[in-house]
C-alpha positions as CSV (number, residue, x, y, z in Angstrom):
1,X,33.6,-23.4,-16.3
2,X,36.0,-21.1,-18.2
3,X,37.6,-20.0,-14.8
4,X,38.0,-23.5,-14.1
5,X,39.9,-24.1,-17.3
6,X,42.2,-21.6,-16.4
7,X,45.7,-22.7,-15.7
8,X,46.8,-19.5,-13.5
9,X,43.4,-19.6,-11.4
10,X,44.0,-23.7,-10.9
11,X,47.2,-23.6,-9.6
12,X,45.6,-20.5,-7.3
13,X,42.8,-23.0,-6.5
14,X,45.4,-25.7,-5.3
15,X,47.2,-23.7,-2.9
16,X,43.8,-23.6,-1.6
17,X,42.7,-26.7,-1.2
18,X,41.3,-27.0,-4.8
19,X,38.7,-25.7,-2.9
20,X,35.7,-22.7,-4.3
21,X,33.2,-20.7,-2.2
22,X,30.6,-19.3,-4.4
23,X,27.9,-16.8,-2.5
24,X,24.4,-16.8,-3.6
25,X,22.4,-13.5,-3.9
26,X,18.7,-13.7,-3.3
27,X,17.0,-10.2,-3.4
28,X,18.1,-8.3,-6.7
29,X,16.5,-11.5,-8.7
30,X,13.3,-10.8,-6.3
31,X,13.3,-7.1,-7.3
32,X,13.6,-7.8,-10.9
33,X,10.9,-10.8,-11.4
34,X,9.3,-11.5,-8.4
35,X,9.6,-14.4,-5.3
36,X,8.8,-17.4,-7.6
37,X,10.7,-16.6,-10.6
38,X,14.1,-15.4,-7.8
39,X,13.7,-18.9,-6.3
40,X,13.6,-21.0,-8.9
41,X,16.5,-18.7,-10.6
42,X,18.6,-19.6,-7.4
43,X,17.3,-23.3,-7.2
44,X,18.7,-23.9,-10.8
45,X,21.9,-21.5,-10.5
46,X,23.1,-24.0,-7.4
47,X,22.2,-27.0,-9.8
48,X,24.5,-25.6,-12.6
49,X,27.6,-24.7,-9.8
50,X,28.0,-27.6,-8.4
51,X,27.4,-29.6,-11.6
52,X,30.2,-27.5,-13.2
53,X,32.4,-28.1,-10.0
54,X,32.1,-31.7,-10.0
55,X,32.9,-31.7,-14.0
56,X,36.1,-29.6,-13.1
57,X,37.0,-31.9,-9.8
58,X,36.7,-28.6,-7.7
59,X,35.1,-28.9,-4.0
60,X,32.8,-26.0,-3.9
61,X,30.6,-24.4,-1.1
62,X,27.7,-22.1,-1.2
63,X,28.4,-18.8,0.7
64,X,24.4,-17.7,1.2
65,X,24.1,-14.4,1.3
66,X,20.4,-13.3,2.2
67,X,18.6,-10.7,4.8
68,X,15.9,-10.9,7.1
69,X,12.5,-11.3,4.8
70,X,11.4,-13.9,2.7
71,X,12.2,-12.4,-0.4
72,X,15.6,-11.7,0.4
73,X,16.3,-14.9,1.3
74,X,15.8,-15.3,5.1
75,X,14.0,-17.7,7.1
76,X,15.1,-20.9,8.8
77,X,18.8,-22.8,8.5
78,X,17.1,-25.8,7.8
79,X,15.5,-24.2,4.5
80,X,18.8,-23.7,3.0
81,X,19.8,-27.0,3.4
82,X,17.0,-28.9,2.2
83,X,15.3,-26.7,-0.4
84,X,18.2,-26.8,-2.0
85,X,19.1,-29.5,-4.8
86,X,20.7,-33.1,-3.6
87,X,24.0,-32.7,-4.6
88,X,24.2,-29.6,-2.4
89,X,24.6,-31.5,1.1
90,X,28.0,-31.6,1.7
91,X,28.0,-31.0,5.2
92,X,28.9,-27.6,5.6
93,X,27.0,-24.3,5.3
94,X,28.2,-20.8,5.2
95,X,25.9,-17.6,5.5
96,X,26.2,-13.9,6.0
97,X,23.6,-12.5,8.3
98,X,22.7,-8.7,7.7
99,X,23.1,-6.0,9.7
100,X,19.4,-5.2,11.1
101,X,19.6,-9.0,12.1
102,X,22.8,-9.7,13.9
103,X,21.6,-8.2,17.2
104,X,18.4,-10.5,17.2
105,X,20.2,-13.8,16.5
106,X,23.6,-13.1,18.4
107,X,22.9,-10.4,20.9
108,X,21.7,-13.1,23.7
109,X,24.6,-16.0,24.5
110,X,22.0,-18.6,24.7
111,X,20.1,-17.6,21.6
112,X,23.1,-17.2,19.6
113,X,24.1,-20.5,20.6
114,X,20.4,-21.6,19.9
115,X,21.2,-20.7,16.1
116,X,24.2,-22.3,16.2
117,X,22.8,-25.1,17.3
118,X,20.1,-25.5,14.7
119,X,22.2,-25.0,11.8
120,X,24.8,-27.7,12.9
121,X,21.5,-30.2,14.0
122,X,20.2,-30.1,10.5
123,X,23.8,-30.3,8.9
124,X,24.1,-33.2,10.7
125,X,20.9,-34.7,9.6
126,X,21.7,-34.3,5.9
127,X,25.2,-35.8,5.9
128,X,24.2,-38.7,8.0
129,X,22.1,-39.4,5.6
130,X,18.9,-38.9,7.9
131,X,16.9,-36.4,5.3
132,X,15.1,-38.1,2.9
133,X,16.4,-37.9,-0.3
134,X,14.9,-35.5,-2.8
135,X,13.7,-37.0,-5.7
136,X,12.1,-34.2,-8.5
137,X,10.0,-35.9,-10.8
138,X,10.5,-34.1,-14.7
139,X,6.6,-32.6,-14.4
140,X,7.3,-30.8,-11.3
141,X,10.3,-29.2,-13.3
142,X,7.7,-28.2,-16.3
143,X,5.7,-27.2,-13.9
144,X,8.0,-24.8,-12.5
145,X,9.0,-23.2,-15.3
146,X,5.5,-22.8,-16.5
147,X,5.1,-21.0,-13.0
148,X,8.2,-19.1,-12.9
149,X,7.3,-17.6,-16.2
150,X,4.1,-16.5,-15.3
151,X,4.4,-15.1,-12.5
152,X,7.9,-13.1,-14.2
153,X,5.6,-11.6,-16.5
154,X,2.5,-10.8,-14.4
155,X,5.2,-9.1,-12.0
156,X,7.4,-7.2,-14.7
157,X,4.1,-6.1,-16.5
158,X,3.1,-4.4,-13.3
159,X,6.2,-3.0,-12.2
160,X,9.0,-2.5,-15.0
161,X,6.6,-2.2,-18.3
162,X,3.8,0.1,-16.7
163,X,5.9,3.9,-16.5
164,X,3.1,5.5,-14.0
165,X,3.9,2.6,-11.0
166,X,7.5,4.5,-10.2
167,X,5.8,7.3,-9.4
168,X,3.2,5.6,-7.6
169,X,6.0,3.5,-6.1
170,X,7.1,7.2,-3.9
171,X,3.6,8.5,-3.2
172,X,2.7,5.1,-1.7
173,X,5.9,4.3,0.0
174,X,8.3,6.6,2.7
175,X,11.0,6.0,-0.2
176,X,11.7,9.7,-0.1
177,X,12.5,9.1,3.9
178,X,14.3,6.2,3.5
179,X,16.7,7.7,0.8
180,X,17.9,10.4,4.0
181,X,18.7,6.7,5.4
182,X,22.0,4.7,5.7
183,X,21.1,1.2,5.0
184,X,23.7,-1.4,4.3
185,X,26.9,0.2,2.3
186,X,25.3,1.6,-0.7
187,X,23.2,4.7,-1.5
188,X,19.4,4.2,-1.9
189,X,19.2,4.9,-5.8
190,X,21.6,4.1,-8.3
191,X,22.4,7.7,-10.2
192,X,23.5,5.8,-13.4
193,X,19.5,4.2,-14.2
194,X,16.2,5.6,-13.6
195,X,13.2,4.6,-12.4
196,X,12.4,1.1,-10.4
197,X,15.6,-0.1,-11.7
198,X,17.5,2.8,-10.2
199,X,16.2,1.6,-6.7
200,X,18.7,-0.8,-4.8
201,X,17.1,-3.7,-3.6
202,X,17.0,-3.2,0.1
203,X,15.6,0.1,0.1
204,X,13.1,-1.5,-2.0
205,X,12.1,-4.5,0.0
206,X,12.3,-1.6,3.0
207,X,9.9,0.5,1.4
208,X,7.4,-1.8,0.6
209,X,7.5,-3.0,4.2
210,X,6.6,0.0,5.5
211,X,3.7,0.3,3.9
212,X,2.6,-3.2,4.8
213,X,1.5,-4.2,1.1
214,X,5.1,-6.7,1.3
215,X,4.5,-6.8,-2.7
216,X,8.0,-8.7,-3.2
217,X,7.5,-11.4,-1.2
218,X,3.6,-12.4,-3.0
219,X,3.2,-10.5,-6.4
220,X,2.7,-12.6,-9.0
221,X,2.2,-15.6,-7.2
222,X,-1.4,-15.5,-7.8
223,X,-1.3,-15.3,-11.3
224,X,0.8,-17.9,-11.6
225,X,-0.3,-20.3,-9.6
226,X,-3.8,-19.9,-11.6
227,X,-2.2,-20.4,-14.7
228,X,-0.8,-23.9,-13.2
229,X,-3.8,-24.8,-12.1
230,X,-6.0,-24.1,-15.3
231,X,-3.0,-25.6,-17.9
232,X,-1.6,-28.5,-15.8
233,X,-4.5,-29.3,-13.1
234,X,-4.9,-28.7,-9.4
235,X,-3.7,-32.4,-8.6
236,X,0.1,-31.5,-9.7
237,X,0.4,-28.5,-7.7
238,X,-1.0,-31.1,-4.7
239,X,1.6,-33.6,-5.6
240,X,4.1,-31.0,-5.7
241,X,3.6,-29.1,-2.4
242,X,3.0,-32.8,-0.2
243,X,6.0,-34.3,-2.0
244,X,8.3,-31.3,-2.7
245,X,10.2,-29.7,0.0
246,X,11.2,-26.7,-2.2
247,X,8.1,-26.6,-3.5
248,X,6.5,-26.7,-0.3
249,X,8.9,-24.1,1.4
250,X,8.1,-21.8,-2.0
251,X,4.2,-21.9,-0.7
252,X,5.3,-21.5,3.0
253,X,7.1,-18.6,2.3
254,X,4.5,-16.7,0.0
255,X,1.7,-17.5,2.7
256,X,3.9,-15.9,5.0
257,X,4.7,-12.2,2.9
258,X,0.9,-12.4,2.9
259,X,0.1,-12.7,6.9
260,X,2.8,-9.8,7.3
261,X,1.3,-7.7,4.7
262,X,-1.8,-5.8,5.8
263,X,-4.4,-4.4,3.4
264,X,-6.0,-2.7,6.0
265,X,-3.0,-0.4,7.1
266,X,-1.8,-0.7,3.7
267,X,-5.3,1.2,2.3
268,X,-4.5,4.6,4.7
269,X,-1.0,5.0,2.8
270,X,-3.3,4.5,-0.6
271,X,-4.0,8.6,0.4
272,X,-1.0,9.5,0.2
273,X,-1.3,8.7,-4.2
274,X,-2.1,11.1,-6.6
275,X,-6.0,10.5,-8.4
276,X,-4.6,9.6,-11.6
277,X,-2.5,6.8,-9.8
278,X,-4.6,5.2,-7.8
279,X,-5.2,2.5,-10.9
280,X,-2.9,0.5,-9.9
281,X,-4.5,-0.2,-5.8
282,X,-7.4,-2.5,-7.4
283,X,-4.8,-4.3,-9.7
284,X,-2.5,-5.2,-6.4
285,X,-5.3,-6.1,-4.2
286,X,-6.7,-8.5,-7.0
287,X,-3.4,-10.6,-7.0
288,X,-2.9,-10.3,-3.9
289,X,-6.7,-11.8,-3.2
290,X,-6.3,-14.3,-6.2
291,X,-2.8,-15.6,-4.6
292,X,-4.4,-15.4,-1.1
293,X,-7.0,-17.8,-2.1
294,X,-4.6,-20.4,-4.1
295,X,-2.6,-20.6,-1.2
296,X,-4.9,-21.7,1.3
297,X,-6.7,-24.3,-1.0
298,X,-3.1,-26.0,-2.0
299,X,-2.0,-25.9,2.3
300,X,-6.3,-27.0,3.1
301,X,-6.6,-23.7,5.3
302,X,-9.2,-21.3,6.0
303,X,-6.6,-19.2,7.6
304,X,-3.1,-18.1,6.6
305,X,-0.5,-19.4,8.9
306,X,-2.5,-21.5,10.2
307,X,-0.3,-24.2,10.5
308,X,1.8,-22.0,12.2
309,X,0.1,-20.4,15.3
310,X,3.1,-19.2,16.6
311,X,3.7,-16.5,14.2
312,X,0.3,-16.3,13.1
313,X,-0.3,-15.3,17.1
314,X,2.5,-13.0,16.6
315,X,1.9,-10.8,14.0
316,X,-2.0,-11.0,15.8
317,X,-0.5,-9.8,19.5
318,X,1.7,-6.5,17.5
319,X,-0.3,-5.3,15.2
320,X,-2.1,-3.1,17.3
321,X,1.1,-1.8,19.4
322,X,2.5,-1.2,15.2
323,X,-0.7,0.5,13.9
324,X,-0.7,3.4,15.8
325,X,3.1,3.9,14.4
326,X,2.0,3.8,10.7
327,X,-0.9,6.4,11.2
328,X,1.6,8.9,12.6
329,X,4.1,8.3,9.6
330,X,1.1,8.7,7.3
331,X,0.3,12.2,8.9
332,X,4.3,12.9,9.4
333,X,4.5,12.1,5.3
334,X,1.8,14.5,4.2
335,X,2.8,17.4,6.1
336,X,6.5,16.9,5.3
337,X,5.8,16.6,1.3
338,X,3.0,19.6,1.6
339,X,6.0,21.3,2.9
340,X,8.6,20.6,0.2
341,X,10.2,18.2,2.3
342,X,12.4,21.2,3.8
343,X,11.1,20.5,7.6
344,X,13.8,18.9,9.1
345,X,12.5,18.2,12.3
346,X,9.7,16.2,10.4
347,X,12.3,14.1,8.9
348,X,13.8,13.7,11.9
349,X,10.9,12.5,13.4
350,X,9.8,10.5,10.2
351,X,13.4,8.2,10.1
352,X,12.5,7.3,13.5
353,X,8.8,6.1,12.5
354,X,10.7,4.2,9.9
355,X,13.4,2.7,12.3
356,X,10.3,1.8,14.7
357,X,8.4,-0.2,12.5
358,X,11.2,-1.6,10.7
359,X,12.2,-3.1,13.9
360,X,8.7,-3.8,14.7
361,X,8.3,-6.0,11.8
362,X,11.2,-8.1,12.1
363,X,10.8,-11.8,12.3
364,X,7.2,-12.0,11.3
């Protein structure tokens, strides 16, 4: 609003159409309090813009800048557009897809025209008119602050207030491997802060990935969702996720960090931590159990993603070509921190178990 008012930056603005391109960020607000708290952060920022723009009589579009998981903001054109508030439709949409995801949306002519396709069919849907318009009744707001603030603290208390869950942050995760790594334009770490907050959120996300506990795309969300439940009723959170498309896509997206993550896998990297750290293994699987169970009571499942089979069969048909891969980087990491980390045919050999399942896990 006080760029707006500026006379310099208007007369700028006018030689460009009196036109503004704002870009959204998705994954540092997931690092610092979790999927539910990021989304409803980014829901409420694009409420804000385009309230200030049309105050100021400035055309403005969101420039959506997200990667390939859910808590970094990826997923379906179509989510964009409709999870987003009503005054956002305005016909166009503008997105920066990274790196690691380029080659699978635009490396095939008819697939890249597949995506293309997609994004201008639901454009077209919302400014005809064709969408149904979103109508957010004043509970489900309460309600979503009531969630965003639970789950912000069950997530921070976990991750930023306990000291000991850095440390078990690099015994449980290849962070150390992925730090030799050149991911997106940035170092791993920033050198200026310590601890979880020195980690830059891609390597982060990465890290977690690899491991197969996916803790930024569910943690918290259990607690949460429990809290609504017990202070505001089961019925609301019904309401909400029939009635509610971000709502809805909120759930979707949480059920589906869940079906990637893998206890099972994720329980052989638990040897890789220290005695004294392995306090905080029963504290993840407990959320991620209590936000298991919420989830498939509010979708009226008995399995996740099962109202998607196509991804559920998916993740079902490579897990066992992708196991085999996380065993051998278990062994890789033992040896190579038993020896100092100084082998560098280890590390060699450990990037590319990274790189493997990385790509491995892609998509779902």
């Amino acid at each position: 609003k006080q760029l707006f008012a500026e006379p310099m930056y208007r007369r700028h603005l006018l030689g460009r159409g009196n036109h503004q391109y704002v870009m959204m960020g998705y994954a540092a607000s997931n690092k610092q309090s979790g999927i539910v708290r990021s989304r409803w952060l980014v829901r409420k920022a694009q409420e804000r813009l385009f309230a200030t723009a049309d105050e100021a009589g400035i055309d403005l579009t969101l420039f959506h800048g997200r990667g390939g998981g859910p808590d970094r903001g990826g997923g379906r054109t179509e989510v964009l557009v409709r999870s987003g508030p009503e005054g956002a439709r305005r016909g166009r949409l503008r997105i920066t897809e990274q790196g690691e995801l380029i080659k699978e949306k635009y490396g095939l002519r008819p697939i890249a025209l597949r995506v293309f396709e997609q994004a201008f069919n639901v454009l077209s849907l919302a400014s005809a008119g064709v969408m149904p318009a979103e109508n957010v009744r004043p509970a489900w707001r309460d309600a979503m602050e009531l969630l965003s603030a639970e789950s912000a603290g069950a997530y921070r208390a976990l991750v930023y207030e306990d000291r000991d869950f850095y440390a078990f942050f690099r015994q449980v995760t290849p962070i150390d491997v992925i730090e030799h790594m050149q991911i997106g334009s940035q170092p791993a770490s920033q050198s200026e802060t310590a601890g979880v907050a020195a980690v830059r959120t891609i390597p982060w996300s990465h890290a977690w990935s690899q491991c197969r506990y996916m803790i930024p795309g569910w943690l918290g969300a259990g607690t949460a969702l429990a809290a609504l439940k017990e202070q505001l009723g089961a019925p609301l959170l019904i309401e909400m996720n029939e009635q509610w498309f971000f709502f809805q896509n909120l759930i979707a997206e949480i059920e589906l960090s869940l079906a990637r993550a893998d206890l099972g896998v994720a329980a052989a990297y638990d040897e890789l931590v220290e005695e004294p750290l392995r306090r905080f293994i029963p504290r993840l699987r407990a959320e991620y159990a209590l936000a298991r169970q919420l989830v498939l009571e509010l979708r009226g499942s008995q399995q996740l993603l099962e109202h998607e089979p196509t991804i559920q069969r998916s993740i079902l048909l490579r897990n066992p070509y992708i196991d085999p891969m996380h065993l051998m980087q278990i062994d890789l990491l033992k040896r190579w921190r038993a020896g100092n980390r100084q082998d560098r045919e280890m590390l060699t050999a450990l990037l590319a178990s990274v790189s493997g399942i990385g790509q491995a896990l892609q998509g779902a």
